[in-house]
N, C-alpha and C positions, 0 to 999 in steps of 0.2 A: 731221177728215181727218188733222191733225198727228197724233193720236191713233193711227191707223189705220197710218199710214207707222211709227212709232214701233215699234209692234208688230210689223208687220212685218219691221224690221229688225232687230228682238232673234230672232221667230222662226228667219231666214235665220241668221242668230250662229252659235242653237242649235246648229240643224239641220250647218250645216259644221262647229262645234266636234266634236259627234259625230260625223260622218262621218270629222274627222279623226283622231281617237283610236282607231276600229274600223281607220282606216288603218296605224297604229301599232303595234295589234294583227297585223294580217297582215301587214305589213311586217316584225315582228321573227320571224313564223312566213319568213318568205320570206326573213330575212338568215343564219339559222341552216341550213336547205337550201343556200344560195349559197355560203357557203361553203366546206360540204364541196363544192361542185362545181367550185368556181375552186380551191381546195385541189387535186383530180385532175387539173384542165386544166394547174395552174401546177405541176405535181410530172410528173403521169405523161402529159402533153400529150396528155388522155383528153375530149372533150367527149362527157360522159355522156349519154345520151338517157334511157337506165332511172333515173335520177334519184330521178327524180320518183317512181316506182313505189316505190323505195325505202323512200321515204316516205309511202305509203302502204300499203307493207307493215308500216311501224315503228307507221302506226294501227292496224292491224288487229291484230298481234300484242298491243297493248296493248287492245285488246275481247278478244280471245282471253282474257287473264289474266282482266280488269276480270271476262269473264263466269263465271271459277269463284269469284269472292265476293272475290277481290285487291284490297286498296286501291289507288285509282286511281294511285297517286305510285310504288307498288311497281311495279304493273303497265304505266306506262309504262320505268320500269328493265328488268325484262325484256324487253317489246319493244325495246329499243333494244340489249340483247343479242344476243336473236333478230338483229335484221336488223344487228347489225354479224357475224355466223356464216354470216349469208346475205351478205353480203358480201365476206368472205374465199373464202367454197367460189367467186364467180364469177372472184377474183383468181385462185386454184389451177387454176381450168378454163378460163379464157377469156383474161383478161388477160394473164397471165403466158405462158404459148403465144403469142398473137400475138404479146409484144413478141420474145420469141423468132427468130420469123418476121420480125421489123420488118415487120408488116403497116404495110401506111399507113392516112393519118388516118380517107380515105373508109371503109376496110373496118374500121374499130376506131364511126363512126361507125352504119354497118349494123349493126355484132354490135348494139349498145347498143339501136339501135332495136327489132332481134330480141327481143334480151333484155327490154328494156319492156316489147313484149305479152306474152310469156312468161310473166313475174310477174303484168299486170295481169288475164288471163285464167287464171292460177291462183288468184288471189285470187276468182275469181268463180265460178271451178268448186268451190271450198273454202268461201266466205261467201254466195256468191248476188250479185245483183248491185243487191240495192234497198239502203234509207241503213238506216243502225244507229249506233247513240248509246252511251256510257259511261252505265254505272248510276252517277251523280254523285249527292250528296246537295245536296241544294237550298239556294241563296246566294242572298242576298239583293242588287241593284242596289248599287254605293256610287254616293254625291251626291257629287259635287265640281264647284266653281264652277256651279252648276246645271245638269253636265250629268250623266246617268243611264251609268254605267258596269258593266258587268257584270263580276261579281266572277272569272270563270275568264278574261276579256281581261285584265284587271290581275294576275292570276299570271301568264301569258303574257308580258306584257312583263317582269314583275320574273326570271323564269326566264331568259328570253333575255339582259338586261341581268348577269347572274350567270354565264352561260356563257361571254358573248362574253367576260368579265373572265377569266373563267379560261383560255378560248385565247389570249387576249393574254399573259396569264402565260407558257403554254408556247410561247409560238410565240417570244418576246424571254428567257427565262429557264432555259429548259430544252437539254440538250445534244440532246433529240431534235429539238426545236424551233429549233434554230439548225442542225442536220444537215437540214433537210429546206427552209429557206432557203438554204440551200448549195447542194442537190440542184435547187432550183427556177431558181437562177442559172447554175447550168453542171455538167450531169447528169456529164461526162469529168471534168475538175477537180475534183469533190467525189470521183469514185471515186480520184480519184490520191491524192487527198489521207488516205483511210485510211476516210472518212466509208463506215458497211456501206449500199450503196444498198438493197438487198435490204431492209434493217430498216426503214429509211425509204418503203421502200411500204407496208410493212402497216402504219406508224403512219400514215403517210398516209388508208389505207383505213379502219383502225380509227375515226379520229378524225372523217372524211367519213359515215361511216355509224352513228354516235352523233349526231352532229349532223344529219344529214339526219331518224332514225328521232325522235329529238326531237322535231325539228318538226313530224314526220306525229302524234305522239301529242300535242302540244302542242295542232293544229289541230283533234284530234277534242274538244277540249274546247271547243271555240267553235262547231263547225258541225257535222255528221253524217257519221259517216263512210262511203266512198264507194268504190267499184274506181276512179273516174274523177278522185280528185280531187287527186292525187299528179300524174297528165298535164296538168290544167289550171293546174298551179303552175308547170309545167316552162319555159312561156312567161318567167310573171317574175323566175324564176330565172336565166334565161338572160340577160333582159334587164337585172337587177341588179348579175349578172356583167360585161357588158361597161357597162351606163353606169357601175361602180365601176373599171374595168380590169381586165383578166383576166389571173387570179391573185392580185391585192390580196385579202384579205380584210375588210380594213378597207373597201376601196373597195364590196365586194360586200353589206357593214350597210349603209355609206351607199346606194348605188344601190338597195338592197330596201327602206328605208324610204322613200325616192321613189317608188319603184314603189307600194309600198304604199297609201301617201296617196294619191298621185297617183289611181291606183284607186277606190279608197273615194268621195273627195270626187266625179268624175266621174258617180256616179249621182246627184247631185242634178239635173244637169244630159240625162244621157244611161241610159235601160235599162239595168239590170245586166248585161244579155248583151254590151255591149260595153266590160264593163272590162277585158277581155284587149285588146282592140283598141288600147287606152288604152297599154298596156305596149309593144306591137308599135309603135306610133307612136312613143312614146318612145326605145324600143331603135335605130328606124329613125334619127330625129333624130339621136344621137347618134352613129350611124357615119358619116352622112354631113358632120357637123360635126366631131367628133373623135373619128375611128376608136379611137385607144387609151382611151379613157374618160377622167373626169374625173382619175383618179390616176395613179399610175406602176402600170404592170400588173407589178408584182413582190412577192413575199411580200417 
Protein backbone atom coordinates (compact mmCIF):
# COMPACT_ATOMS: atom_id res chain seq x y z
CA UNK A 1 0.00 0.00 0.00
CA UNK A 2 3.05 2.41 0.99
CA UNK A 3 4.18 1.04 -2.24
CA UNK A 4 1.24 2.20 -4.15
CA UNK A 5 0.87 5.73 -2.53
CA UNK A 6 4.73 6.16 -3.24
CA UNK A 7 3.95 5.68 -6.83
CA UNK A 8 1.48 7.62 -6.88
CA UNK A 9 2.90 10.48 -5.76
CA UNK A 10 5.88 10.54 -8.09
CA UNK A 11 3.31 9.97 -10.83
CA UNK A 12 1.26 13.30 -9.73
CA UNK A 13 5.26 14.97 -9.58
CA UNK A 14 5.43 13.97 -13.03
CA UNK A 15 2.49 14.64 -14.52
CA UNK A 16 2.36 18.64 -12.89
CA UNK A 17 6.18 18.99 -13.49
CA UNK A 18 5.16 18.52 -17.24
CA UNK A 19 2.24 20.20 -17.28
CA UNK A 20 4.33 22.99 -15.90
CA UNK A 21 7.00 23.40 -18.40
CA UNK A 22 4.20 22.98 -21.49
CA UNK A 23 2.97 26.04 -19.29
CA UNK A 24 6.14 27.73 -19.72
CA UNK A 25 6.12 27.09 -23.16
CA UNK A 26 2.87 28.98 -23.93
CA UNK A 27 3.51 31.35 -21.42
CA UNK A 28 6.67 32.68 -23.14
CA UNK A 29 4.50 32.31 -26.60
CA UNK A 30 1.78 34.50 -24.58
CA UNK A 31 4.54 37.07 -23.08
CA UNK A 32 6.00 37.91 -26.48
CA UNK A 33 2.20 38.78 -28.01
CA UNK A 34 1.65 40.87 -24.57
CA UNK A 35 3.91 42.82 -25.06
CA UNK A 36 3.56 44.26 -28.25
CA UNK A 37 0.01 44.79 -27.03
CA UNK A 38 0.79 46.68 -23.65
CA UNK A 39 3.59 48.35 -25.82
CA UNK A 40 0.30 49.99 -28.08
CA UNK A 41 -1.97 50.47 -25.01
CA UNK A 42 1.08 52.11 -23.00
CA UNK A 43 2.29 54.25 -26.23
CA UNK A 44 -0.63 54.71 -28.50
CA UNK A 45 -3.47 54.11 -25.64
CA UNK A 46 -4.78 51.49 -28.47
CA UNK A 47 -6.30 48.31 -26.64
CA UNK A 48 -6.00 46.05 -29.75
CA UNK A 49 -8.57 43.47 -30.27
CA UNK A 50 -7.01 42.43 -33.77
CA UNK A 51 -4.07 41.37 -31.84
CA UNK A 52 -4.41 38.30 -31.77
CA UNK A 53 -5.12 37.80 -35.50
CA UNK A 54 -2.03 39.30 -35.95
CA UNK A 55 -0.55 36.61 -34.75
CA UNK A 56 -2.00 34.43 -36.42
CA UNK A 57 -1.37 35.92 -39.42
CA UNK A 58 2.45 35.98 -38.45
CA UNK A 59 1.73 31.82 -38.41
CA UNK A 60 0.43 31.62 -41.50
CA UNK A 61 2.72 33.81 -43.41
CA UNK A 62 5.45 31.59 -42.04
CA UNK A 63 3.40 28.12 -43.58
CA UNK A 64 3.16 30.29 -46.45
CA UNK A 65 7.19 30.36 -46.93
CA UNK A 66 7.66 27.00 -44.78
CA UNK A 67 5.31 25.63 -47.86
CA UNK A 68 7.60 26.71 -50.93
CA UNK A 69 10.53 24.35 -49.37
CA UNK A 70 11.85 27.75 -46.86
CA UNK A 71 13.80 26.63 -43.95
CA UNK A 72 11.46 26.83 -41.04
CA UNK A 73 13.86 29.71 -39.10
CA UNK A 74 13.97 31.77 -42.53
CA UNK A 75 10.55 31.44 -42.90
CA UNK A 76 9.39 32.45 -39.67
CA UNK A 77 11.76 35.91 -40.50
CA UNK A 78 9.61 36.50 -43.33
CA UNK A 79 6.48 36.15 -41.76
CA UNK A 80 7.27 38.43 -39.19
CA UNK A 81 8.01 40.88 -42.10
CA UNK A 82 5.04 40.11 -43.68
CA UNK A 83 2.72 40.92 -40.85
CA UNK A 84 5.05 43.82 -39.40
CA UNK A 85 3.86 45.52 -43.45
CA UNK A 86 0.65 44.40 -42.68
CA UNK A 87 0.86 46.26 -39.77
CA UNK A 88 2.04 49.49 -40.73
CA UNK A 89 -0.56 49.53 -44.02
CA UNK A 90 -3.35 49.35 -40.85
CA UNK A 91 -1.24 52.30 -38.97
CA UNK A 92 -1.46 54.47 -42.48
CA UNK A 93 -5.31 53.52 -42.86
CA UNK A 94 -6.82 53.28 -39.73
CA UNK A 95 -4.82 54.23 -36.86
CA UNK A 96 -3.44 57.20 -37.94
CA UNK A 97 -6.89 58.87 -39.22
CA UNK A 98 -8.65 58.26 -36.13
CA UNK A 99 -6.16 59.71 -34.01
CA UNK A 100 -6.53 62.41 -36.18
CA UNK A 101 -10.07 62.62 -35.55
CA UNK A 102 -9.33 61.86 -31.71
CA UNK A 103 -11.71 59.14 -32.10
CA UNK A 104 -12.33 57.76 -28.66
CA UNK A 105 -11.41 54.64 -26.97
CA UNK A 106 -14.91 52.87 -27.61
CA UNK A 107 -14.66 53.67 -31.39
CA UNK A 108 -10.67 52.80 -31.71
CA UNK A 109 -11.94 49.61 -29.59
CA UNK A 110 -14.91 48.64 -32.53
CA UNK A 111 -12.38 49.46 -35.46
CA UNK A 112 -9.98 46.68 -33.86
CA UNK A 113 -12.75 44.41 -33.30
CA UNK A 114 -13.73 45.04 -37.07
CA UNK A 115 -10.36 44.62 -38.07
CA UNK A 116 -9.92 41.06 -36.17
CA UNK A 117 -12.62 39.49 -38.15
CA UNK A 118 -11.32 41.08 -41.27
CA UNK A 119 -7.93 39.45 -41.08
CA UNK A 120 -9.42 36.24 -39.33
CA UNK A 121 -11.80 35.71 -42.25
CA UNK A 122 -9.34 36.45 -44.77
CA UNK A 123 -7.12 34.14 -43.62
CA UNK A 124 -9.84 31.55 -44.11
CA UNK A 125 -10.89 32.59 -47.37
CA UNK A 126 -7.04 32.42 -48.41
CA UNK A 127 -5.98 29.08 -46.22
CA UNK A 128 -9.31 27.35 -45.58
CA UNK A 129 -10.25 26.98 -42.27
CA UNK A 130 -9.22 23.32 -41.11
CA UNK A 131 -5.29 22.88 -38.89
CA UNK A 132 -2.21 22.81 -41.03
CA UNK A 133 1.30 22.13 -39.66
CA UNK A 134 5.08 23.26 -40.58
CA UNK A 135 6.89 20.84 -42.76
CA UNK A 136 9.52 20.42 -39.59
CA UNK A 137 12.18 17.77 -39.65
CA UNK A 138 11.62 15.37 -36.92
CA UNK A 139 13.30 15.90 -33.05
CA UNK A 140 13.68 13.87 -30.84
CA UNK A 141 11.91 14.27 -26.90
CA UNK A 142 14.95 15.75 -24.60
CA UNK A 143 14.93 13.94 -20.87
CA UNK A 144 15.55 16.20 -18.21
CA UNK A 145 14.99 15.45 -14.53
CA UNK A 146 12.72 12.67 -15.82
CA UNK A 147 10.59 14.72 -17.50
CA UNK A 148 9.94 14.23 -21.49
CA UNK A 149 10.32 17.69 -23.21
CA UNK A 150 9.81 18.38 -26.71
CA UNK A 151 12.56 19.62 -28.47
CA UNK A 152 10.55 22.70 -30.65
CA UNK A 153 8.92 23.75 -26.63
CA UNK A 154 12.68 24.10 -25.53
CA UNK A 155 13.57 26.39 -28.79
CA UNK A 156 10.36 28.30 -27.81
CA UNK A 157 11.46 29.16 -24.66
CA UNK A 158 15.20 29.82 -25.37
CA UNK A 159 13.80 32.13 -28.41
CA UNK A 160 11.52 33.99 -26.16
CA UNK A 161 14.24 34.19 -23.35
CA UNK A 162 16.68 35.92 -26.28
CA UNK A 163 14.10 38.29 -27.46
CA UNK A 164 12.87 39.50 -24.33
CA UNK A 165 16.96 40.31 -23.54
CA UNK A 166 17.13 42.01 -26.48
CA UNK A 167 13.89 44.39 -25.82
CA UNK A 168 15.27 45.00 -22.68
CA UNK A 169 18.23 46.20 -24.45
CA UNK A 170 16.44 48.63 -26.46
CA UNK A 171 13.74 49.60 -24.39
CA UNK A 172 16.81 50.87 -21.41
CA UNK A 173 19.77 51.47 -23.94
CA UNK A 174 18.61 52.65 -27.02
CA UNK A 175 17.63 56.58 -27.95
CA UNK A 176 14.42 54.97 -29.70
CA UNK A 177 13.81 53.08 -26.60
CA UNK A 178 14.06 55.82 -24.05
CA UNK A 179 11.86 58.24 -26.75
CA UNK A 180 9.09 55.94 -26.67
CA UNK A 181 9.20 55.64 -22.64
CA UNK A 182 9.02 59.33 -22.70
CA UNK A 183 6.12 59.08 -25.18
CA UNK A 184 4.41 56.57 -22.91
CA UNK A 185 4.78 58.91 -19.71
CA UNK A 186 3.42 62.20 -21.19
CA UNK A 187 2.61 62.03 -24.94
CA UNK A 188 2.60 66.63 -24.83
CA UNK A 189 5.91 66.78 -22.86
CA UNK A 190 7.82 64.29 -24.89
CA UNK A 191 6.58 66.37 -28.21
CA UNK A 192 7.79 69.54 -26.39
CA UNK A 193 10.63 68.26 -25.62
CA UNK A 194 11.91 67.66 -29.52
CA UNK A 195 11.39 63.64 -29.05
CA UNK A 196 9.64 63.01 -33.33
CA UNK A 197 6.29 61.32 -31.74
CA UNK A 198 5.50 60.30 -35.25
CA UNK A 199 8.83 58.09 -35.25
CA UNK A 200 8.00 56.67 -32.17
CA UNK A 201 4.63 55.02 -33.52
CA UNK A 202 5.98 53.26 -36.00
CA UNK A 203 8.90 51.94 -33.94
CA UNK A 204 6.19 51.21 -31.61
CA UNK A 205 4.22 49.30 -34.41
CA UNK A 206 7.23 47.81 -35.90
CA UNK A 207 8.58 46.43 -32.83
CA UNK A 208 4.61 45.09 -31.60
CA UNK A 209 4.21 43.32 -34.65
CA UNK A 210 7.70 41.48 -34.73
CA UNK A 211 6.88 40.44 -31.62
CA UNK A 212 3.38 39.51 -31.90
CA UNK A 213 4.12 37.73 -35.50
CA UNK A 214 6.94 35.82 -33.48
CA UNK A 215 4.85 34.43 -31.33
CA UNK A 216 2.13 33.25 -33.88
CA UNK A 217 5.07 31.45 -35.78
CA UNK A 218 6.82 30.34 -32.60
CA UNK A 219 3.28 28.68 -31.55
CA UNK A 220 2.81 26.90 -34.88
CA UNK A 221 5.82 24.88 -33.98
CA UNK A 222 4.09 23.56 -30.91
CA UNK A 223 0.49 23.07 -32.06
CA UNK A 224 -1.34 23.40 -35.60
CA UNK A 225 -1.86 26.16 -37.08
CA UNK A 226 -5.44 27.56 -37.04
CA UNK A 227 -7.78 31.00 -38.36
CA UNK A 228 -8.98 30.69 -34.70
CA UNK A 229 -6.00 30.41 -32.81
CA UNK A 230 -4.54 34.06 -32.57
CA UNK A 231 -8.51 34.89 -30.93
CA UNK A 232 -8.10 32.38 -28.50
CA UNK A 233 -4.82 33.78 -27.11
CA UNK A 234 -6.26 37.23 -27.28
CA UNK A 235 -7.92 36.31 -23.72
CA UNK A 236 -4.49 35.71 -22.03
CA UNK A 237 -3.03 38.40 -23.56
CA UNK A 238 -5.12 40.64 -22.21
CA UNK A 239 -5.18 38.98 -19.06
CA UNK A 240 -1.20 39.06 -18.89
CA UNK A 241 -1.48 42.57 -19.69
CA UNK A 242 -3.34 43.89 -16.81
CA UNK A 243 -2.29 41.09 -13.99
CA UNK A 244 1.50 42.52 -15.20
CA UNK A 245 0.13 46.40 -15.43
CA UNK A 246 -0.70 47.89 -18.34
CA UNK A 247 1.97 48.95 -20.27
CA UNK A 248 4.78 47.43 -18.16
CA UNK A 249 6.35 45.09 -20.33
CA UNK A 250 8.21 43.51 -17.94
CA UNK A 251 5.00 43.09 -15.89
CA UNK A 252 3.21 41.53 -19.19
CA UNK A 253 6.42 38.28 -19.19
CA UNK A 254 5.64 38.14 -15.78
CA UNK A 255 1.69 38.03 -15.92
CA UNK A 256 1.95 35.69 -19.22
CA UNK A 257 3.92 33.29 -17.56
CA UNK A 258 1.22 33.00 -14.75
CA UNK A 259 -1.17 32.84 -17.19
CA UNK A 260 0.57 30.35 -18.84
CA UNK A 261 1.25 27.70 -16.00
CA UNK A 262 -1.64 28.72 -14.50
CA UNK A 263 -3.40 27.23 -17.75
CA UNK A 264 -1.55 24.24 -18.41
CA UNK A 265 -1.38 22.78 -14.78
CA UNK A 266 -5.47 23.47 -14.44
CA UNK A 267 -6.19 20.47 -16.80
CA UNK A 268 -4.96 18.11 -14.61
CA UNK A 269 -7.57 18.99 -12.52
CA UNK A 270 -10.38 20.57 -15.06
CA UNK A 271 -11.13 19.91 -19.35
CA UNK A 272 -9.05 21.65 -21.42
CA UNK A 273 -12.03 23.61 -22.65
CA UNK A 274 -11.76 25.50 -19.62
CA UNK A 275 -8.29 26.78 -19.59
CA UNK A 276 -9.41 30.17 -21.03
CA UNK A 277 -11.85 30.22 -18.10
CA UNK A 278 -8.87 29.85 -15.98
CA UNK A 279 -7.25 33.15 -17.32
CA UNK A 280 -10.71 35.18 -17.28
CA UNK A 281 -10.80 34.12 -13.43
CA UNK A 282 -7.55 35.29 -13.04
CA UNK A 283 -7.76 38.58 -14.88
CA UNK A 284 -11.17 39.01 -13.00
CA UNK A 285 -9.28 38.40 -9.55
CA UNK A 286 -6.99 40.78 -10.16
CA UNK A 287 -9.09 43.88 -11.01
CA UNK A 288 -11.14 43.50 -8.39
CA UNK A 289 -8.07 43.02 -5.82
CA UNK A 290 -5.71 45.35 -7.58
CA UNK A 291 -6.91 47.02 -10.41
CA UNK A 292 -3.37 48.42 -11.55
CA UNK A 293 -1.77 44.93 -11.60
CA UNK A 294 1.01 43.62 -9.79
CA UNK A 295 3.66 46.23 -11.19
CA UNK A 296 3.61 49.91 -11.96
CA UNK A 297 1.77 50.03 -15.28
CA UNK A 298 4.53 52.27 -16.95
CA UNK A 299 7.14 51.33 -19.52
Amino acid sequence: MDLLAQLSGQLLSQQLAQLIVNGIAVGSIIALAAVGLTLTYGILRLANFAHGDFLTLGAYLTLLANGFGINIWLAVILGVVGTILAVLLTEKLLWSPMRDRRASSTTLIIISIGLALFLRNGIILFWGGGNQNYDLPVASAVSLFGIRIAYYRLIVVGLAILVILGLHYLLQNTKIGKAMRAVADDIDLARVSGINVDQVVIWTWVIAGSLTALGGGMYGLITAVRPNMGWFLILPMFAAVILGGIGNPYGAIAGALIIGVAQEVSTYWLPTEYKLGVALLIMVLVLLVRPQGLFKGTI
